[in-house]
Structure formats: C-alpha cells, structure tokens
PyMOL commands that place a pseudoatom at each C-alpha (Angstrom):
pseudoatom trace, name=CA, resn=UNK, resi=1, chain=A, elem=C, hetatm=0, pos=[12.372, 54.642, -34.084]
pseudoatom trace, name=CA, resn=UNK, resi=2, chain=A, elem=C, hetatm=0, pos=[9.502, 54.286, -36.649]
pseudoatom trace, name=CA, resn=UNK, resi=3, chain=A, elem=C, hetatm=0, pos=[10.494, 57.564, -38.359]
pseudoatom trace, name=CA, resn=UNK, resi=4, chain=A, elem=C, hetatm=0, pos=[14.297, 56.514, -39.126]
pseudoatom trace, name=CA, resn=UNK, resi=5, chain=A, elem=C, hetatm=0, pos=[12.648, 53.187, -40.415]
pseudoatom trace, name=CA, resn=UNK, resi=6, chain=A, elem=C, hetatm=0, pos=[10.387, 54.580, -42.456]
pseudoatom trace, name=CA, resn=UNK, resi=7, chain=A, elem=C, hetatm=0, pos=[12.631, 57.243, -43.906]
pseudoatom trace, name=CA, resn=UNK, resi=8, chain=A, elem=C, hetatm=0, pos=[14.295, 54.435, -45.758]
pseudoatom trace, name=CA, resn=UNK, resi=9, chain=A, elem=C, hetatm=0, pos=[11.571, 52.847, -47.311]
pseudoatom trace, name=CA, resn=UNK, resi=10, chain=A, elem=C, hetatm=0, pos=[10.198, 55.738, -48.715]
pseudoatom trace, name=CA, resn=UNK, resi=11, chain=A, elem=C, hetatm=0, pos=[13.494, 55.680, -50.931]
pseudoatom trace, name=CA, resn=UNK, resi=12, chain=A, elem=C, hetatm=0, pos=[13.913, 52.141, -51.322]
pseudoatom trace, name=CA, resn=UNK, resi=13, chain=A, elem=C, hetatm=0, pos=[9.948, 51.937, -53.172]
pseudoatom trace, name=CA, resn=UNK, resi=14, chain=A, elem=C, hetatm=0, pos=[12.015, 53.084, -55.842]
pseudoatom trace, name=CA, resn=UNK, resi=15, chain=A, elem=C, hetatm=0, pos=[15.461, 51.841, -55.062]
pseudoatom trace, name=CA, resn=UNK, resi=16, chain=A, elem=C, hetatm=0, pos=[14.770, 48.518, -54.992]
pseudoatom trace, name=CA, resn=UNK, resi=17, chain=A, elem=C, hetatm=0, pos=[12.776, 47.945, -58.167]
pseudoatom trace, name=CA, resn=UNK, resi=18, chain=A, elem=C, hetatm=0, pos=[15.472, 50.077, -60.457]
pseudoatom trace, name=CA, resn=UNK, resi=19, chain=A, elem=C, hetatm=0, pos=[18.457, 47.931, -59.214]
pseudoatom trace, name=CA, resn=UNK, resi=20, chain=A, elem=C, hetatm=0, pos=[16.219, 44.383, -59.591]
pseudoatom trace, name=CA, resn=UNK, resi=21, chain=A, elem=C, hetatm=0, pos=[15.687, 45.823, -63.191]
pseudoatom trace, name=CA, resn=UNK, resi=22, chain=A, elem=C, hetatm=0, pos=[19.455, 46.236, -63.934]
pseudoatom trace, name=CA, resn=UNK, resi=23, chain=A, elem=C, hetatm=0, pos=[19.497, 50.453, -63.779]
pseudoatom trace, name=CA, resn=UNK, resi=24, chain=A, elem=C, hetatm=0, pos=[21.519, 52.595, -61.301]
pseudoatom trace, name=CA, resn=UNK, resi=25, chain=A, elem=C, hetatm=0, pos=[19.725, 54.608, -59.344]
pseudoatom trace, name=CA, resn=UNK, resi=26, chain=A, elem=C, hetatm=0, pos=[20.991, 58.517, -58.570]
pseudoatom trace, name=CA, resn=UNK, resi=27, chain=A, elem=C, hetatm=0, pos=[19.639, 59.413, -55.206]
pseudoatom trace, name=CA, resn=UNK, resi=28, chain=A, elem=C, hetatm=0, pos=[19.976, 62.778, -52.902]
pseudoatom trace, name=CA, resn=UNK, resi=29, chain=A, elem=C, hetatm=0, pos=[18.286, 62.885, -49.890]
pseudoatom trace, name=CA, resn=UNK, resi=30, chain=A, elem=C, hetatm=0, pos=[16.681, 66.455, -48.442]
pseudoatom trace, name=CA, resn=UNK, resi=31, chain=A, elem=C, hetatm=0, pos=[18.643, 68.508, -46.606]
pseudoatom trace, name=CA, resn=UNK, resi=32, chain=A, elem=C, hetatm=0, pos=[16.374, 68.404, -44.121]
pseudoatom trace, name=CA, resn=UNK, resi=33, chain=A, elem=C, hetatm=0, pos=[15.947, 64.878, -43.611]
pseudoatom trace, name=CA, resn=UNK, resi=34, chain=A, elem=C, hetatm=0, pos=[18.287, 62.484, -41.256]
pseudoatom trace, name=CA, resn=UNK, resi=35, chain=A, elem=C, hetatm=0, pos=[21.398, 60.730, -42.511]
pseudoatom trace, name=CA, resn=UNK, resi=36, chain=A, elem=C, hetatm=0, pos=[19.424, 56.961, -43.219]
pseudoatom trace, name=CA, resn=UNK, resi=37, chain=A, elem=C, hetatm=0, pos=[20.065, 57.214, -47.080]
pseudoatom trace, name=CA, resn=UNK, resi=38, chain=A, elem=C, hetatm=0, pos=[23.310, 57.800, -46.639]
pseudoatom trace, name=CA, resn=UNK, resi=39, chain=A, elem=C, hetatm=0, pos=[23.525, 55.031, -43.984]
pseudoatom trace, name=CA, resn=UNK, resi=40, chain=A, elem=C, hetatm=0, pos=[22.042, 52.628, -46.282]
pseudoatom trace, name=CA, resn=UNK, resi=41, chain=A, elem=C, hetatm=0, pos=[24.441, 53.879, -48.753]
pseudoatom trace, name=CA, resn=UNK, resi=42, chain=A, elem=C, hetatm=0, pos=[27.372, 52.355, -47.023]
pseudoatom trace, name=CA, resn=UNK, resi=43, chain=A, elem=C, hetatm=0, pos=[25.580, 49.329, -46.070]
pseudoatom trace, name=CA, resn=UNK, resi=44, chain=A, elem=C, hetatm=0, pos=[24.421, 48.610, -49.954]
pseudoatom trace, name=CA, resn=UNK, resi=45, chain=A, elem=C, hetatm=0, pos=[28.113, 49.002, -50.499]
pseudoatom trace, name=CA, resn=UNK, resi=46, chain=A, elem=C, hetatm=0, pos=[29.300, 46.328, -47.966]
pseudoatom trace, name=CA, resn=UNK, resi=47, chain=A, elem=C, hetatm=0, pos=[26.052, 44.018, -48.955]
pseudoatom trace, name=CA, resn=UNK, resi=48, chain=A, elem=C, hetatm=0, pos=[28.476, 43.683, -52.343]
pseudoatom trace, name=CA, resn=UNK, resi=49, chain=A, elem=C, hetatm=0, pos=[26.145, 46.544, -54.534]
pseudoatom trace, name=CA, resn=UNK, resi=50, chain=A, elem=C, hetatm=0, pos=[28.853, 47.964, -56.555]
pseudoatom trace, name=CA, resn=UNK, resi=51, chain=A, elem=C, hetatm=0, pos=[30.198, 51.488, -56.009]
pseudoatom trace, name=CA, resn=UNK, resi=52, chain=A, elem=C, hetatm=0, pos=[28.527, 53.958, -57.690]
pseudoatom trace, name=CA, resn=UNK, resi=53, chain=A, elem=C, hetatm=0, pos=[25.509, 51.847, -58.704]
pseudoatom trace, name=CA, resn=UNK, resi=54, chain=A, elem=C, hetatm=0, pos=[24.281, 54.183, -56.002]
pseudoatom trace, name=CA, resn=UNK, resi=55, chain=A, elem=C, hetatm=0, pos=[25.145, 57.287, -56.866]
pseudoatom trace, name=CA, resn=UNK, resi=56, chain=A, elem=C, hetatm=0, pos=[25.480, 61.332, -55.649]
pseudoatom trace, name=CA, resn=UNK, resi=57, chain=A, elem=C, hetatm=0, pos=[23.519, 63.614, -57.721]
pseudoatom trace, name=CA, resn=UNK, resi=58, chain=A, elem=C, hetatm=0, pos=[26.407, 66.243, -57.752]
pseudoatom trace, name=CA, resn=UNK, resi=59, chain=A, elem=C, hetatm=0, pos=[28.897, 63.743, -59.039]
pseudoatom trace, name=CA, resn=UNK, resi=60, chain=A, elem=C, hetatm=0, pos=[26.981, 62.522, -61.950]
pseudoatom trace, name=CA, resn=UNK, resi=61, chain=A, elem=C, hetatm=0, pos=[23.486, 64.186, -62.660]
pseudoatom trace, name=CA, resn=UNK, resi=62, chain=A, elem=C, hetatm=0, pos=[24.676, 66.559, -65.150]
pseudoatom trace, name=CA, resn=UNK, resi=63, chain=A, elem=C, hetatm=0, pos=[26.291, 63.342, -67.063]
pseudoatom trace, name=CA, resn=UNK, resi=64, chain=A, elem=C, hetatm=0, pos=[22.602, 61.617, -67.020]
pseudoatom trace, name=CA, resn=UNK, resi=65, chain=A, elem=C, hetatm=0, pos=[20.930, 64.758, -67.866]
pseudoatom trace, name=CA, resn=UNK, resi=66, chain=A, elem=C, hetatm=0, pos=[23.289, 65.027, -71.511]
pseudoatom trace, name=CA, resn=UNK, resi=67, chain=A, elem=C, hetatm=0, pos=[24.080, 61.456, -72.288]
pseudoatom trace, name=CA, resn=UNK, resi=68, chain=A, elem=C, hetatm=0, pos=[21.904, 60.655, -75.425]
pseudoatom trace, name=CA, resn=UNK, resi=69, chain=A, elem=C, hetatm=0, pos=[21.664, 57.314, -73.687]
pseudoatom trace, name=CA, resn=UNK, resi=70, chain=A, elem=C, hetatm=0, pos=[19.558, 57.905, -70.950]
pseudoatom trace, name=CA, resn=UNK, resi=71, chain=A, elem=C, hetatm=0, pos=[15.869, 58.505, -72.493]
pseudoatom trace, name=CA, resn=UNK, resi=72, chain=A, elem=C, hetatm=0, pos=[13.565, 58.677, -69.021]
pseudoatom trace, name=CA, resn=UNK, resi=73, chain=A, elem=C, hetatm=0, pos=[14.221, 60.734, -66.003]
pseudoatom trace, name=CA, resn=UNK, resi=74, chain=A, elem=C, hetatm=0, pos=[12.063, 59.973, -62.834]
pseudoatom trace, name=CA, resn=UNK, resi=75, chain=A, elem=C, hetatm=0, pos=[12.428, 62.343, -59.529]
pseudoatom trace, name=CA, resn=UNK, resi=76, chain=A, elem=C, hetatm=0, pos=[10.784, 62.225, -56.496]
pseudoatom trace, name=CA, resn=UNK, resi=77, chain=A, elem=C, hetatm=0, pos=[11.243, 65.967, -54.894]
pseudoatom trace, name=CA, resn=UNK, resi=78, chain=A, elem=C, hetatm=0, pos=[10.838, 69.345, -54.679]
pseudoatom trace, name=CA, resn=UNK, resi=79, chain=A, elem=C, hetatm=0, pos=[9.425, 71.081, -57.674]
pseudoatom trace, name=CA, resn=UNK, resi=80, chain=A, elem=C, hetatm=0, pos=[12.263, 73.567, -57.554]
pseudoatom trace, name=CA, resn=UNK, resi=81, chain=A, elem=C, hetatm=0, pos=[14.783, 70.568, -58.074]
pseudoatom trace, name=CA, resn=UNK, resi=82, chain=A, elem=C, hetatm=0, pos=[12.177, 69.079, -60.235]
pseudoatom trace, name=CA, resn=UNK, resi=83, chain=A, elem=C, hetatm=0, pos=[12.197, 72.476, -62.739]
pseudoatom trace, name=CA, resn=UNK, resi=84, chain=A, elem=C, hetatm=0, pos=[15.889, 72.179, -63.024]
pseudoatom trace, name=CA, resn=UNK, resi=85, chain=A, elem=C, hetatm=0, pos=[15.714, 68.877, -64.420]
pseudoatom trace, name=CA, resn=UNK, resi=86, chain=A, elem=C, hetatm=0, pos=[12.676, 68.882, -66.558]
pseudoatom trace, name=CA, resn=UNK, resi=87, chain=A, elem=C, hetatm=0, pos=[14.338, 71.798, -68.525]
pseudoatom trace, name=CA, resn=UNK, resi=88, chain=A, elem=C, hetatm=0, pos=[17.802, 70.244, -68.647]
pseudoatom trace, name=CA, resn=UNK, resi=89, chain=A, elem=C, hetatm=0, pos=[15.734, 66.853, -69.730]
pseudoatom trace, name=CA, resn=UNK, resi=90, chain=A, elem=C, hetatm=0, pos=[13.897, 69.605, -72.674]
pseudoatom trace, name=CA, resn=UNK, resi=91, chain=A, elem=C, hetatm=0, pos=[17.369, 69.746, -74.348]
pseudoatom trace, name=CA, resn=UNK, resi=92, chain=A, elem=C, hetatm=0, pos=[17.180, 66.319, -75.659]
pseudoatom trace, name=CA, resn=UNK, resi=93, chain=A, elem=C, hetatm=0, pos=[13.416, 65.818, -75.156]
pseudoatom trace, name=CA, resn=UNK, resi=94, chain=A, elem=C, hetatm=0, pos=[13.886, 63.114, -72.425]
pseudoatom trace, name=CA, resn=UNK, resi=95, chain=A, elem=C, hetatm=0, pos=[10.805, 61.923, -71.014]
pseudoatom trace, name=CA, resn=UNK, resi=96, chain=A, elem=C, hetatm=0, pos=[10.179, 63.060, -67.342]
pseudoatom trace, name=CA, resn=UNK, resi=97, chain=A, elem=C, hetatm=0, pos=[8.031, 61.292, -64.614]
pseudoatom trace, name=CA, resn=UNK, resi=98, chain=A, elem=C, hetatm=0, pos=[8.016, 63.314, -61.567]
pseudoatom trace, name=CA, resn=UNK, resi=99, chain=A, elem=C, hetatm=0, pos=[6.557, 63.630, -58.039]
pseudoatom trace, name=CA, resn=UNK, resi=100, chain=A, elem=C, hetatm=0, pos=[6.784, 66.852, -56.560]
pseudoatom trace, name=CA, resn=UNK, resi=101, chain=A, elem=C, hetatm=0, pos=[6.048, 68.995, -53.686]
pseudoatom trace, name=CA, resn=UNK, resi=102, chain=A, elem=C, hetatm=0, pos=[4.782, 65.803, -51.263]
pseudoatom trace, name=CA, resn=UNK, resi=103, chain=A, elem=C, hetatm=0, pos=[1.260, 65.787, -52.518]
pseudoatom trace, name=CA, resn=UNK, resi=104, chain=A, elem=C, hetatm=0, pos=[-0.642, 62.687, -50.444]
pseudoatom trace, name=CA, resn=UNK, resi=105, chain=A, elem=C, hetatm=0, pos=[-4.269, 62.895, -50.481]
pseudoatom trace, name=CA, resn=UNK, resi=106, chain=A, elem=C, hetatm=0, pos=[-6.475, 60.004, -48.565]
pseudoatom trace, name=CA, resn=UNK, resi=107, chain=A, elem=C, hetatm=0, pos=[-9.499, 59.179, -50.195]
pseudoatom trace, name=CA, resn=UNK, resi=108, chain=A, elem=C, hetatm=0, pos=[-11.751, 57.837, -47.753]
pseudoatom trace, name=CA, resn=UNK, resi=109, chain=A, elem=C, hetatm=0, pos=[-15.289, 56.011, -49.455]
pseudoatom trace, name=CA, resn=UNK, resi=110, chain=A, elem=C, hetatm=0, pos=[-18.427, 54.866, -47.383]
pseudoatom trace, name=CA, resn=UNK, resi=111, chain=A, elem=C, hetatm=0, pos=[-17.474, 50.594, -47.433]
pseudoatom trace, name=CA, resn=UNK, resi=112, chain=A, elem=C, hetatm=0, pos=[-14.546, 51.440, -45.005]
pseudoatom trace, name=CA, resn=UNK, resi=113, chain=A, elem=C, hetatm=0, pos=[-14.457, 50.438, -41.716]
pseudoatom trace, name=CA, resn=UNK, resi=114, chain=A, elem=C, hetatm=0, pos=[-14.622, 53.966, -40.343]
pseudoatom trace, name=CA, resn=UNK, resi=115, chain=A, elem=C, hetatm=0, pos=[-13.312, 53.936, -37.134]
pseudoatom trace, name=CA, resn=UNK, resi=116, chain=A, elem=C, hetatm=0, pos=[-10.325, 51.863, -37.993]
pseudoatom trace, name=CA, resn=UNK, resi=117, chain=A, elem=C, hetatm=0, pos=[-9.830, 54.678, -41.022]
pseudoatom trace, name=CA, resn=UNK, resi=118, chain=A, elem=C, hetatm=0, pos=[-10.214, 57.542, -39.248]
pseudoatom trace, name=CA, resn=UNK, resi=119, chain=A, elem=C, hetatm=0, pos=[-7.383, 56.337, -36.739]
pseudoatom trace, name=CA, resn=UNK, resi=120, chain=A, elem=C, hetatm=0, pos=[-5.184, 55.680, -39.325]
pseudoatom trace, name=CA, resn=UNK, resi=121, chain=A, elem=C, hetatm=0, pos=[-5.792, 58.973, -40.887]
pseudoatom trace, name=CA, resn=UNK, resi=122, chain=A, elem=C, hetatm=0, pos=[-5.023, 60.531, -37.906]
pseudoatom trace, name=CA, resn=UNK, resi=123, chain=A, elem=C, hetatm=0, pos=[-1.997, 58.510, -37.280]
pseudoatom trace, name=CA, resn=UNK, resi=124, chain=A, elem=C, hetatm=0, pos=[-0.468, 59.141, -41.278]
pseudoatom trace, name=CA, resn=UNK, resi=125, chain=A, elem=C, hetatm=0, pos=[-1.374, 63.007, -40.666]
pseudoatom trace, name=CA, resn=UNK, resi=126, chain=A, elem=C, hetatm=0, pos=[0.731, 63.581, -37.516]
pseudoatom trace, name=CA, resn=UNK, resi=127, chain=A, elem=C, hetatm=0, pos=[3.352, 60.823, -38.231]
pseudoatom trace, name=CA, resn=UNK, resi=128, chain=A, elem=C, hetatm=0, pos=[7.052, 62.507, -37.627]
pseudoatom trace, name=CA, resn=UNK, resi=129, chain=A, elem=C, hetatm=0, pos=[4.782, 65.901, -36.513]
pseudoatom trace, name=CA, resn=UNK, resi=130, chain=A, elem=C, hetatm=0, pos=[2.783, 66.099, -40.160]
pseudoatom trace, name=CA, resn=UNK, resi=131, chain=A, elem=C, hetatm=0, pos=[6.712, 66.338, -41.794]
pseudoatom trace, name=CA, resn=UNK, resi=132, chain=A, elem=C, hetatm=0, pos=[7.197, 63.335, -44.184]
pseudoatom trace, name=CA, resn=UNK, resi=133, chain=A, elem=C, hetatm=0, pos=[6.152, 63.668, -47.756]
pseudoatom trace, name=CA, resn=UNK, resi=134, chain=A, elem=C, hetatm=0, pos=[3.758, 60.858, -47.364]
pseudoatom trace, name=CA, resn=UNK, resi=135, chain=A, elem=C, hetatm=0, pos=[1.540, 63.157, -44.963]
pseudoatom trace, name=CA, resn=UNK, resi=136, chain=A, elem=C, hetatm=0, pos=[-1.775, 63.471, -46.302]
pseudoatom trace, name=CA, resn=UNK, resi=137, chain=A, elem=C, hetatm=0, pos=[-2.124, 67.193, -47.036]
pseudoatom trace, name=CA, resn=UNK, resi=138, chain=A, elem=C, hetatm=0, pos=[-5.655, 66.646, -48.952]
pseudoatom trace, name=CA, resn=UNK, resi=139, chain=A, elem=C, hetatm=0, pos=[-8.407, 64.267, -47.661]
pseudoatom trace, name=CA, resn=UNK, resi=140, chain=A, elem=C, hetatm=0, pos=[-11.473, 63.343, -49.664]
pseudoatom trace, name=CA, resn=UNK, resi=141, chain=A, elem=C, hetatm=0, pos=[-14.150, 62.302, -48.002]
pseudoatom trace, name=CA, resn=UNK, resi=142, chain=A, elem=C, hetatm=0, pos=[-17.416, 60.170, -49.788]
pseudoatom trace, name=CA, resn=UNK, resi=143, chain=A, elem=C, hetatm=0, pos=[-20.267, 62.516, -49.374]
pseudoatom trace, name=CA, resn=UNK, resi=144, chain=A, elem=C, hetatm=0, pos=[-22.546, 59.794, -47.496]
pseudoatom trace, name=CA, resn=UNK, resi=145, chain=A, elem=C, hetatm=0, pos=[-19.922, 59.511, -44.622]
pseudoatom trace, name=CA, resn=UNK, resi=146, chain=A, elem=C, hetatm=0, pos=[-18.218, 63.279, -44.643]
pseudoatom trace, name=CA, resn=UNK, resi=147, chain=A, elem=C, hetatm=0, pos=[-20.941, 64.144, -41.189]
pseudoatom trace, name=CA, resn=UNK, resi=148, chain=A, elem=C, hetatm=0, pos=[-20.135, 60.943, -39.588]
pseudoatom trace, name=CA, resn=UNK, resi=149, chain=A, elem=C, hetatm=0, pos=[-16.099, 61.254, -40.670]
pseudoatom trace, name=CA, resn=UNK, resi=150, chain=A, elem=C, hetatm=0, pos=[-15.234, 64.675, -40.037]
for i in range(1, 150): cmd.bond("trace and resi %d" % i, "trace and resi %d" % (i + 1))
show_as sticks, trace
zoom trace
C-alpha cells in the first residue's frame, strides 16, 4: 500500500503549501495514475476545504490562463500539457514555473554512507516498477566512489 500512499504526497508537496498561503490550487491527476487525488478530493471537501478551492482543470484552467489577475502559473506534468500552458501563459506574459517530463536524478558524493545509499537507490529506482515521476532516471555518481558504487 506504499504506492497509493505515496501517490498523494507527491501532490500534496504542493497542495498543502498553496492552500496554507491562501491560493486555490487547480489539480489533474494523469490518466494513468490511480484515483487517490480524486479520493483526497472528496475528503478535503468533508475536512470543511471549500468547494472548488480544489479545483478540475477542465472546469476552470482556461479562466486562470486569461484572467489578468493571475500573474504565475506553476505545473507539475507532462511537457505536452506543459507547452499548452506556457503559450496560453505568453498571451499575457504570465510567469511560468514548470516541472516536466519526471526528471529525478540522484546525486550520490563520496561522504555517504554507501551501502545504505546504494539500497536506497535501488529501492527509489524500482519503487511502483520504475513508474512514479520521482524515479531517478539520471544518477551521478562522485568520481572517487563511481568503481566502488556501480
């Protein structure tokens, strides 16, 4: 059950601190992914967070996107989603701040404790069967300890 668990906090690092700060928060999740955010959707909602605080991107992205407003976009997702709204963001010059594609490298230097990092490395590579976005996909490696590591 680690994966379900895990699925939501990788959405609430970001849910959490926008709603502390006063914002709303649009969120989507994947296709591909399982049905947590929208679970914690309807369990926000009875915790007493407001209705639509929370919000579907299909019922109000476009409204973000043009509302004079709204000055900073940030997105977390796929760079195809993430092209769509960098150029819809263009038409007002909004600033943008966006992850895309799952990028996670692991930089590994020589003070570690190497056989507790190389277990964990392990363990974040092949967590959910190397499909969360948090995978590493890039591992850097401090020249003095790349025999020994690898």
């Amino acid at each position: 059950m680690q994966q379900s668990h895990h699925g939501i906090f990788l959405f609430q690092w970001w849910l959490e601190p926008a709603l502390a700060a006063g914002c709303t928060v649009v969120l989507k999740p994947a296709e591909q992914t399982p049905i947590s955010a929208i679970e914690f959707f309807k369990l926000a909602e009875k915790a007493g967070v407001p209705k639509g605080v929370i919000g579907n991107p299909k019922e109000i992205g476009d409204v973000l996107l043009e509302d004079k407003r709204i000055r900073k976009i940030t997105f977390t997702g796929s760079t195809e989603v993430g092209k769509l709204l960098y150029k819809k963001a263009a038409n007002q010059v909004k600033r943008v701040s966006m992850e895309l594609g799952g990028h996670a490298p692991i930089i590994v230097f020589e003070d570690c404790d190497l056989e507790s990092t190389v277990n964990q490395v392990v363990r974040s590579k092949f967590n959910n069967t190397g499909q969360t976005c948090v995978c590493p996909n890039r591992i850097c490696v401090q020249e003095s300890i790349k025999d020994t590591f690898y």
